[in-house]
C-alpha positions in Angstrom: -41.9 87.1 120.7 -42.8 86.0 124.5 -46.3 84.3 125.2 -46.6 87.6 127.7 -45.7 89.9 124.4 -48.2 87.6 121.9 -51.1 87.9 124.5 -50.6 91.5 125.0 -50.9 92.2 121.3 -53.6 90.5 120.8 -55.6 92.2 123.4 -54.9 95.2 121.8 -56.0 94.2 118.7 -59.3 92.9 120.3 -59.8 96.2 121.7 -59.2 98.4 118.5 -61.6 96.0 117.1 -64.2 96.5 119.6 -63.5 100.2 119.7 -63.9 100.2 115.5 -67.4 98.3 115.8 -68.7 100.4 118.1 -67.4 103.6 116.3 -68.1 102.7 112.9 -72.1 103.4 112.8 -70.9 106.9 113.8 -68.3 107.1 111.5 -70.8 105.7 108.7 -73.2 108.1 109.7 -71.0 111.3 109.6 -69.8 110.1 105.9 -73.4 110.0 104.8 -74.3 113.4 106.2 -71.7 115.1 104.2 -73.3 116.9 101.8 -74.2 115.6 99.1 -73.9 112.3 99.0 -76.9 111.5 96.9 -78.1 112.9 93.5 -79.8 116.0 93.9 -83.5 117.1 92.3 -84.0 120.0 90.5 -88.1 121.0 90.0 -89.0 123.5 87.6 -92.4 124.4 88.4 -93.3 125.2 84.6 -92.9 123.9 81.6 -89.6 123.2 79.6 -88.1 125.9 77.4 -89.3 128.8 79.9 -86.7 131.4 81.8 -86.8 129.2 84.6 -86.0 126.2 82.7 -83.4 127.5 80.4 -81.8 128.9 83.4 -81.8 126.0 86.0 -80.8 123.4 83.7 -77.9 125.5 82.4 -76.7 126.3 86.3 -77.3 122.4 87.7 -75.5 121.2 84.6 -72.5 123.3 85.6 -72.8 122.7 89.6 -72.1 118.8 89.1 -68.9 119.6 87.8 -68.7 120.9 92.3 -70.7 118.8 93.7 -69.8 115.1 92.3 -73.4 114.3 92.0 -75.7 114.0 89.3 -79.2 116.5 89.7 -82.2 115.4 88.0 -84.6 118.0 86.5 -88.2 117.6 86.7 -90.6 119.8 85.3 -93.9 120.5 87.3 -95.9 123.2 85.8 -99.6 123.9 87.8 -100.9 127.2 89.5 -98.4 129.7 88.2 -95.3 127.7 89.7 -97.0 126.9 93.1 -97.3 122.7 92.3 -93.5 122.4 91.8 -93.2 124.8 94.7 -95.0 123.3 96.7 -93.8 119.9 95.8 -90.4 120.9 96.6 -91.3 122.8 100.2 -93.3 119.7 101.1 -90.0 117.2 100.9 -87.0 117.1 103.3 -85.6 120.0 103.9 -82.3 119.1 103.3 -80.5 120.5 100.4 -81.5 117.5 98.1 -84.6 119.7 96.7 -84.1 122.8 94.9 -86.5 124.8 92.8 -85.6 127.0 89.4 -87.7 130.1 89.3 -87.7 133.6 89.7 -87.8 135.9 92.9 -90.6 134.0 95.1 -92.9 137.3 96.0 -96.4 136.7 95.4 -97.4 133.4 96.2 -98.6 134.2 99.5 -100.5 137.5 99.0 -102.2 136.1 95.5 -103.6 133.2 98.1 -101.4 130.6 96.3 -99.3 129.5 98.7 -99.5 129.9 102.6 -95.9 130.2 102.6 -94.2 133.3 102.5 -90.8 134.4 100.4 -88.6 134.4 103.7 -89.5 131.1 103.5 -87.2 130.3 100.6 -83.2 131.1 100.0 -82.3 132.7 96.7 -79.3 132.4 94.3 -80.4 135.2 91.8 -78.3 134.0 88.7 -79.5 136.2 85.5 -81.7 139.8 85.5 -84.4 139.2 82.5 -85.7 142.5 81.4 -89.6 142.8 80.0 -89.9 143.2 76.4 -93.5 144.0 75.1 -93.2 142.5 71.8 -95.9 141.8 69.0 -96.2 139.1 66.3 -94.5 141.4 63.3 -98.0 140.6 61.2 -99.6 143.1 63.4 -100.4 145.9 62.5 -99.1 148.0 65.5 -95.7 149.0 64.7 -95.0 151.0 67.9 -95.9 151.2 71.3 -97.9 154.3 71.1 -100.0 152.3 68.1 -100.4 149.3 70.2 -101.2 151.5 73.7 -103.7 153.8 71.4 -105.5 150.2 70.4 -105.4 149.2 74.0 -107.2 152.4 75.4 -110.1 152.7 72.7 -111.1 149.1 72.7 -111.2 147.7 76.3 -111.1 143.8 76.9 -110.2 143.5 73.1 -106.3 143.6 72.6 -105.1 140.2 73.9 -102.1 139.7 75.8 -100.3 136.3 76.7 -98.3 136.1 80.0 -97.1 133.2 81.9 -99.9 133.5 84.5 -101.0 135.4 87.3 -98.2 136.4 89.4 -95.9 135.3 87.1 -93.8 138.1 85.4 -95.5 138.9 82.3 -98.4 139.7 84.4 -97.1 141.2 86.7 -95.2 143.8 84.2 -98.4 145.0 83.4 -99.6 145.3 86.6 -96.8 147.6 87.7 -96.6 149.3 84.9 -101.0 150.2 85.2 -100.2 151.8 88.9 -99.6 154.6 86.7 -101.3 154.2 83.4 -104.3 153.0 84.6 -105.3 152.6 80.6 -103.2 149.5 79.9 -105.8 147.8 82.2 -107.7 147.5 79.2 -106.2 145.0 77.5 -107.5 141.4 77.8 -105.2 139.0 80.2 -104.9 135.4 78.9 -102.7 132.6 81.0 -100.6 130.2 79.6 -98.6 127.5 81.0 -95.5 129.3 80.9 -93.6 132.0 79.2 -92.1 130.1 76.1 -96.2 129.4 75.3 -97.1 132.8 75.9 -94.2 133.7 73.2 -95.6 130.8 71.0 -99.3 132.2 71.4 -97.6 135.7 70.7 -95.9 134.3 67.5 -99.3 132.5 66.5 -101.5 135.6 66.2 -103.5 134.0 69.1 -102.8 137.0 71.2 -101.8 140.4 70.0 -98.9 140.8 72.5 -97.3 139.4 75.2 -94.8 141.4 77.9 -92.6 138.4 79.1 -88.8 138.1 79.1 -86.2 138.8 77.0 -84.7 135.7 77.0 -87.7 134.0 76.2 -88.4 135.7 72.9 -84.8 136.5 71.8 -84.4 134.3 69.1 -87.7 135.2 67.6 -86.8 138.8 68.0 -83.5 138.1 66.2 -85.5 136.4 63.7 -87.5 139.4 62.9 -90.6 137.5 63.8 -91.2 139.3 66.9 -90.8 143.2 67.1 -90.1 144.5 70.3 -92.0 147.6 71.3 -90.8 148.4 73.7 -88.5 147.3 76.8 -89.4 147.6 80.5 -85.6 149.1 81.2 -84.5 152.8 82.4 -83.2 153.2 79.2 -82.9 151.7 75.4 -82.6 148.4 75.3 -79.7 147.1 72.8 -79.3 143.4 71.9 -76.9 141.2 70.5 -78.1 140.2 67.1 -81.4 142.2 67.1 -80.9 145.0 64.7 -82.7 148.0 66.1 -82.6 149.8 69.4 -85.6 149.1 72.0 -87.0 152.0 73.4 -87.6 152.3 77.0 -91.2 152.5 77.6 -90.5 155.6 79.7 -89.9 157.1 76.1 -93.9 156.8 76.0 -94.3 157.0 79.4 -93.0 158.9 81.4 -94.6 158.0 84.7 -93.0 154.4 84.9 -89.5 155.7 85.1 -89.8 155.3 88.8 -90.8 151.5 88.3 -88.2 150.5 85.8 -86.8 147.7 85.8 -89.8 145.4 85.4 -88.7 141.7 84.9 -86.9 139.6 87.0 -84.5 137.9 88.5 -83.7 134.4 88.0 -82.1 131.3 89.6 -82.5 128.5 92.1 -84.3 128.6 95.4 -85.0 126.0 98.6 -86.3 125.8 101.6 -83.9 128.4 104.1 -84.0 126.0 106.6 -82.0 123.6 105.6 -78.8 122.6 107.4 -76.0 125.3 106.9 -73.6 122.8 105.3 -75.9 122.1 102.2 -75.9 126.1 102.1 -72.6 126.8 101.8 -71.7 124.1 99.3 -74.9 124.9 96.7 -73.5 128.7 96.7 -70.1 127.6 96.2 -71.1 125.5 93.3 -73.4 128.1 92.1 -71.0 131.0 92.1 -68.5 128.7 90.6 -71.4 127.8 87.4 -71.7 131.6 87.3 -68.1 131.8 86.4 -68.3 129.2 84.0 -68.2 130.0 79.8 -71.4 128.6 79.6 -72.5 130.7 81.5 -71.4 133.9 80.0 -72.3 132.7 76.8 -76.2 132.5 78.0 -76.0 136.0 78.9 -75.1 136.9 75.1 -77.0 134.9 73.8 -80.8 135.4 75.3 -80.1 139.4 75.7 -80.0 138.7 79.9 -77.4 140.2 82.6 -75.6 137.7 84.7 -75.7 139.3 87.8 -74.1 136.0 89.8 -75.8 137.6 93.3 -74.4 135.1 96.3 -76.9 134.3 99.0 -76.6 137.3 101.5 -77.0 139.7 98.1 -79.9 137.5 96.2 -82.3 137.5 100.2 -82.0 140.6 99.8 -83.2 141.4 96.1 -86.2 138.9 97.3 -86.7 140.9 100.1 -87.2 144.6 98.0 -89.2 142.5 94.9 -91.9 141.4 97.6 -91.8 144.5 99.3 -92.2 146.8 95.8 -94.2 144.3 93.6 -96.1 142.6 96.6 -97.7 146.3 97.5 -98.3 147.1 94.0 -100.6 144.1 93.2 -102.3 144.4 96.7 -102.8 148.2 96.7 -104.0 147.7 92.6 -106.6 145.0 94.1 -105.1 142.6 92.2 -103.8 140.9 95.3 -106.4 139.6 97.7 -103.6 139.4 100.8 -102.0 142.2 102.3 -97.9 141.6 102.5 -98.2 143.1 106.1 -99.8 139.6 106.9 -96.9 138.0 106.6 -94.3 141.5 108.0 -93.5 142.3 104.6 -93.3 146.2 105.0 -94.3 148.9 102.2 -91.6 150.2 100.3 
């Protein structure tokens, strides 16, 4: 090779080297905003072995297997899920913090939270219908026993929910917009649902209203009778041996209300970049598909309804709407969802 050729290529080669040291903090930098490229948190803003819990774990475990990342649960119960919440909304806002819990509607109007549920995207994973179920050393055998109980002895018969605003709770509120009697019974607040269940099993309330997925195995067990189920019609369950009856069996008013429960899955901040969106729903529709999946569905008495984003916005949207009027027209609710443009149903 020629001086003329020699000094020729190894201009060029100085150049590409230039050119690569100037381009390579661009290049890093693009390689580090594809998401993810971290681990990933998960916060579960109640305590382990509740619907949220069960149900975030079960969906993270399964959206590594996308996402090539590990995600870290933490558990961060306080204020009927608002610490966690919270917590999570307070981070960057950047796909790397997500939330299990349920449809994010009354945070804001039970003066929790100044945020409001637009404020959060939604991947509604599993439908968890309200079971009111008793410890089965009590001596009400059916709903109309326990309701009877309820009416004659105000602020006596004990209840256990998960919290205010939570959905045991708010079960009962709902279904007192039109049997204003059930307002009788005495509310008492647990941590979570799973302790409301335990307090339930305990005799240290008389009932409780939570999910179904949340008592199953007790109910299975025979140590829990259910009642009654907050569905438009009989409830049947895999491994319980009897038929639930719809509470509209008893009464007839809350047919227009059923379902109470709720919906279930993971939630963050909607502002984060669109690229984080689209590959947390592609992992979570993928976990939806999954046998594990499935197999939860069975096996806590819950429908996998597997809603994508567009579909889950909206359920949050209607729940806030319906439930968010209901506990601020009941009084229950000091903020009015028009505060924050959520419109009447």
């Amino acid at each position: 090779m020629s001086k003329k050729n020699i000094t020729i290529t190894l201009i060029v080669i100085v150049v590409l080297v230039i050119a690569l040291a100037i381009a390579w903090p661009y290049i890093s930098a693009e390689k580090e905003s594809a998401f993810p490229s971290r681990d990933i948190t998960l916060i579960v803003p109640w305590n382990a072995g509740g619907s949220s819990d069960l149900i975030g774990r079960l969906l993270v475990a399964e959206m590594e297997k996308t996402l090539g990342v590990t995600v870290t649960v933490v558990n961060t119960p306080g204020a009927t899920g608002t610490v966690g919440m919270n917590d999570a909304f307070s981070a960057p806002h950047d796909g790397y913090t997500l939330i299990a819990n349920a449809t994010p509607y009354s945070h804001y109007i039970m003066d929790l939270a100044d945020w409001k549920p637009s404020d959060w995207d939604y991947f509604a994973a599993y439908y968890c219908p309200g079971i009111i179920a008793v410890n089965k050393d009590q001596p009400y055998k059916t709903f109309p026993e326990l309701f009877e109980a309820i009416k004659a002895n105000p602020d006596t018969i004990t209840g256990g929910t998960a919290g205010v605003g939570s959905s045991g709770f708010t079960n009962m509120e709902i279904l007192k917009s039109v049997a204003p009697e059930l307002g009788n019974y005495k509310h008492i607040a647990y941590t979570g649902g799973a302790a409301a269940v335990t307090a339930t099993l305990s005799g240290e309330v008389v009932f409780t209203p939570q999910l179904s997925n949340e008592m199953i195995d007790l109910l299975r067990s025979g140590d829990l009778i259910a009642l009654a189920a907050l569905t438009p019609e009989d409830l049947t369950i895999d491994g319980v041996d009897y038929t639930i009856p719809s509470i509209k069996n008893f009464i007839p008013e809350t047919a227009d209300l059923l379902p109470c429960g709720d919906a279930f899955g993971l939630m963050f901040p909607s502002d984060i970049p669109q690229d984080a969106k689209d590959k947390l729903e592609e992992a979570y529709l993928k976990a939806c598909e999954s046998d594990a999946a499935k197999a939860f569905a069975t096996e806590k008495g819950v429908i996998l309804e597997a809603l994508n984003l567009e579909e889950s916005n909206a359920l949050r949207d209607r729940t806030a709407s319906v439930t968010g009027w209901t506990l601020y027209e009941a009084g229950v609710a000091p903020n009015s969802p028009a505060d924050i443009g959520i419109p009447k149903p």
